[in-house]
C-alpha positions in Angstrom: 0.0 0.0 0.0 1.2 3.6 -1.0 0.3 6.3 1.0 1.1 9.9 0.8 2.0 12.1 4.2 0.6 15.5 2.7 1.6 17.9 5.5 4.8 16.6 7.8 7.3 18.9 9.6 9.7 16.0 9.4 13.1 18.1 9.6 12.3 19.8 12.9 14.1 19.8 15.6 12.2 16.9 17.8 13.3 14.7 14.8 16.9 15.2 15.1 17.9 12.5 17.4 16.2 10.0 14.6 15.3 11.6 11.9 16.5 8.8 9.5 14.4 6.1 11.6 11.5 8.1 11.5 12.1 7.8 7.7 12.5 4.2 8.0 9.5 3.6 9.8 7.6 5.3 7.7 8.8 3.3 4.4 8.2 0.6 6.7 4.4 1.5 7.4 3.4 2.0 3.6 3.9 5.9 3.6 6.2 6.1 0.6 5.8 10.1 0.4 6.1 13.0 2.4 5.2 16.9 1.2 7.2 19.3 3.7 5.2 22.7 4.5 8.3 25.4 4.9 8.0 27.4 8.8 10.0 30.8 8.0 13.7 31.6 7.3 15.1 29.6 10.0 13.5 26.1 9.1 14.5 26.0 5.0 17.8 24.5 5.3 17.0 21.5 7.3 13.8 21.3 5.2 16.7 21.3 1.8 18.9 18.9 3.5 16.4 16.3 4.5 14.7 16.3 0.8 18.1 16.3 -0.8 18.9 13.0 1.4 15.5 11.6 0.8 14.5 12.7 -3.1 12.7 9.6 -4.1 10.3 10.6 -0.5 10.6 14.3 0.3 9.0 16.8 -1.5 9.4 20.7 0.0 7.5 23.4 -0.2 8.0 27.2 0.4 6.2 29.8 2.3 5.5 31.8 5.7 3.7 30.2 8.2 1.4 33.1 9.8 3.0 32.1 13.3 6.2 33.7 11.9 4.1 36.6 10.4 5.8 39.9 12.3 6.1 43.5 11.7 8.8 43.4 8.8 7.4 40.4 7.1 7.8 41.6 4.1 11.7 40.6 3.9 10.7 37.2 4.8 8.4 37.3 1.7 11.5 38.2 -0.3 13.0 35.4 0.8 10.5 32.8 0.0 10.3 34.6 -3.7 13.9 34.5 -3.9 13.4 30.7 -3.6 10.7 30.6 -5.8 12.7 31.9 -8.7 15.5 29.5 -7.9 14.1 25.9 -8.2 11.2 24.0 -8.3 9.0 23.2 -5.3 5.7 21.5 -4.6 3.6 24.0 -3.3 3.5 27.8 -1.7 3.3 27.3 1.9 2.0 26.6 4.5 0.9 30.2 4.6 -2.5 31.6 6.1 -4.1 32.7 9.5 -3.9 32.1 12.7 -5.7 34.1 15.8 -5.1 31.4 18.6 -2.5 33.1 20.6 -2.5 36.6 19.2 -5.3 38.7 17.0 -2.9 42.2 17.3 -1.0 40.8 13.9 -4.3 40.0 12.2 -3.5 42.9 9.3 -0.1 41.5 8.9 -1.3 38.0 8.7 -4.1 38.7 6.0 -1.5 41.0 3.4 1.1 37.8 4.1 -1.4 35.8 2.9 -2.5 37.8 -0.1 0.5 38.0 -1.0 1.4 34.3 -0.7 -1.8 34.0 -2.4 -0.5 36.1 -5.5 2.9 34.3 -5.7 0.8 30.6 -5.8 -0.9 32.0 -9.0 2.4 33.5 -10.6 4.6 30.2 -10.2 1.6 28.0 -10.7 1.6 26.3 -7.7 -0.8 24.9 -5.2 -1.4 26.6 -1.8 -1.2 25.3 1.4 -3.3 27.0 4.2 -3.4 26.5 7.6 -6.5 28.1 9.3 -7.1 28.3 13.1 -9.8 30.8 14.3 -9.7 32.4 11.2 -11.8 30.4 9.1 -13.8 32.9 7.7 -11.3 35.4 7.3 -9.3 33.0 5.4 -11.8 32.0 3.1 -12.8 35.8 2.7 -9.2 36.2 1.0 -9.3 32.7 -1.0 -12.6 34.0 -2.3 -11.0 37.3 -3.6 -7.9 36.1 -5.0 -10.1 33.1 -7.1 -9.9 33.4 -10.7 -10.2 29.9 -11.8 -6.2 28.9 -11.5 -6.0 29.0 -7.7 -5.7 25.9 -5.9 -4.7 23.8 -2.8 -5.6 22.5 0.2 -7.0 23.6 3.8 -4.5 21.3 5.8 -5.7 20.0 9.4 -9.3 20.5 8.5 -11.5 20.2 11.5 -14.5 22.5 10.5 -18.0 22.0 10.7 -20.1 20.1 6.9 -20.8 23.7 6.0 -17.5 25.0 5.9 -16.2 21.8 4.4 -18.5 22.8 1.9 -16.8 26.3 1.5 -13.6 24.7 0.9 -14.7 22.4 -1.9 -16.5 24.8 -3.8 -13.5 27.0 -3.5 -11.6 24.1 -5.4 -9.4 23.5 -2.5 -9.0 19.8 -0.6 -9.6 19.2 2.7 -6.4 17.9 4.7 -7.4 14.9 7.5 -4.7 14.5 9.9 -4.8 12.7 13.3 -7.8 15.2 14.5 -10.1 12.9 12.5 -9.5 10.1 14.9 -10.6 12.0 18.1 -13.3 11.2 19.9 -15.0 15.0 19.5 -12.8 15.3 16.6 -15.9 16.4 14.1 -14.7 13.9 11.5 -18.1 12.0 11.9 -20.2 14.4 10.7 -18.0 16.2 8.0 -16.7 12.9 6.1 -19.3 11.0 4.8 -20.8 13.7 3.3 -17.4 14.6 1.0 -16.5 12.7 -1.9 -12.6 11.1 -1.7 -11.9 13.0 -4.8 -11.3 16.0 -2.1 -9.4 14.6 0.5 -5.7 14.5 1.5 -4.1 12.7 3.9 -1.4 14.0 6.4 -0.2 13.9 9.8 1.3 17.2 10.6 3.9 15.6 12.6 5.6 16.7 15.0 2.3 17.7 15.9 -1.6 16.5 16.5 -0.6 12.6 16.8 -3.8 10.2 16.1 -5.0 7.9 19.0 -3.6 6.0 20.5 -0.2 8.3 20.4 -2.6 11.7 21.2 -0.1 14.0 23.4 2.9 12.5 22.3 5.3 13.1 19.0 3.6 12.8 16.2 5.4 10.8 13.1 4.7 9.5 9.3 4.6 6.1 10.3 1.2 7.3 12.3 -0.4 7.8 9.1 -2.4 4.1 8.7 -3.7 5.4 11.4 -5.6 8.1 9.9 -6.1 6.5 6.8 -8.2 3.9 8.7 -10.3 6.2 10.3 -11.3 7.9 7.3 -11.8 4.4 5.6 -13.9 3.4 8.4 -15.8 6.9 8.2 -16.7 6.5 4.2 -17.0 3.0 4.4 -14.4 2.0 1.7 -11.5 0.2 1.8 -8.7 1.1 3.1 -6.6 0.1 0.2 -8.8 2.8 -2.2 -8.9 5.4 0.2 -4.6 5.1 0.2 -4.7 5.0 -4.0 -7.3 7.6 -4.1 -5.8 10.4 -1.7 -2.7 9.8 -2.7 -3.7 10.2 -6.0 -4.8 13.3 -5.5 -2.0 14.3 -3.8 -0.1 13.2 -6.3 -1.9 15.4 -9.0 -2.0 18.0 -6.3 1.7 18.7 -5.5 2.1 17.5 -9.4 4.7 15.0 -7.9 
C-alpha cells in the first residue's frame, strides 16, 4: 500500500535524534511520500537537507507560516520569492491565518497571505493553508484572490459540513490528519458527506498525533492510522482510500 504524508514537519528539531528512523519507519508503514510545509527563514535549510537526502520521499514546499508573520514580514516574503525563482517546489506554503494566541498581527497575517496567495498563482503552484480561528477570514481572502487557477488545500481541516462545503466549492481539498480520529474530533459528521476525490491525507507531525499516540510526537509512520479512520468513516477500503488520496496528492503537488 502507497500512502502519501501530505503535511509533515519531518526536519524539525524533535526529529533530530532519529530523523532517518523516522524515515524508515515510515517506508516501513506503507507511507512512501512525504510533502514538507516550509516554517520561516530559520526552518529551510534542514527542510533542503532532508529532501536532498530523501529525493525519491521528500518533497518541500516554500512559504511563511502566519505564526512567523511579524512587523517586517515583508523581507521574509522576499526570501520565499527569492526561492521561488531558484528551483522547483511543490507548493506555496504553508501560509495563512492564525488568531489562537495573538489577533494584534491579524493585518499582517491577512496581506502575508495575499501575498502568498499572489505568488501561488504567478509560479503555478498549489497553496497550502493552515487556518485556526480564522476560518472565515481565510476564506474571505481565498474567495477574492479566485480566478479559476487558484488551488490547494485547507490542511488539518477540523470545520464543521458547511465549511467543508466552502472549501470544496473553493476548489481547494480538505487535509485529514490525526484530528479525525478523536473522539470530539468532528470527523463524523464532516466525512461521509465529502466525496474522496477532495481529501488528502497528512499527519502534521511533529504535531496533532492520532489515537492512540494523542499528546505525544507525532510521526509518518502514524499515518495508517488516519487512513483507517477515514476508511472506516466512508466505508471503503482502506486500500482505495490510500490510492485515491494519494492520487490526489499526487496530481495536487504534481509529484
Amino acid at each position: 500500500m502507497h500512502i502519501t504524508d501530505s503535511h509533515a514537519h519531518l526536519y524539525s528539531e524533535q526529529f533530530r535524534p532519529d530523523r532517518l528512523d523516522a524515515l524508515q519507519r515510515a517506508q516501513e508503514a506503507g507511507v512512501r511520500t512525504i510533502v514538507m510545509p516550509n516554517i520561516d527563514h530559520s526552518s529551510i535549510d534542514a527542510m533542503l537537507e532532508l529532501e536532498a537526502a530523501a529525493p525519491e520521499t521528500c518533497f518541500a514546499m516554500m512559504g511563511l507560516h502566519p505564526c512567523s508573520v511579524a512587523r517586517g514580514f515583508e523581507q521574509q516574503l522576499y526570501e520565499v520569492e527569492t526561492w521561488l525563482d531558484r528551483r522547483p517546489f511543490a507548493a506555496i506554503g504553508e501560509a495563512g491565518l492564525d488568531l489562537h494566541w495573538d489577533k494584534t498581527l491579524l493585518a499582517e497575517q491577512q496581506e502575508a497571505l495575499k501575498i502568498q496567495l499572489e505568488l501561488a498563482k504567478k509560479h503555478q503552484l498549489p497553496i497550502v493553508l493552515h487556518t485556526r480561528e480564522a476560518f472565515a477570514e481565510t476564506v474571505a481572502l481565498v474567495e477574492a484572490a479566485q480566478d479559476g487557477t487558484l488551488r490547494g488545500v485547507f490542511h488539518c481541516f477540523s470545520g464543521t459540513p458547511e465549511e467543508a462545503a466552502q472549501v470544496v466549492g473553493l476548489g481547494f481539498m480538505l487535509g485529514i490528519g490525526g484530528v479525525a480520529t478523536f473522539k470530539n474530533g468532528g470527523a463524523d459528521k464532516v466525512l461521509p458527506g465529502i466525496g474522496l476525490e477532495h481529501l488528502l491525507l497528512e499527519t502534521d507531525c511533529p504535531y496533532l498525533a492520532p489515537v492512540p499516540h494523542r499528546g505525544k510526537r507525532n510521526e509518518p509512520a502514524y499515518l495508517p492510522l488516519v487512513l483507517r479512520r477515514v476508511a472506516s468513516l466512508l466505508g471503503r477500503p482502506e486500500a482505495e482510500v490510500a490510492e485515491a488520496t494519494t492520487r490526489n496528492a499526487a496530481a495536487l503537488f504534481n509529484l
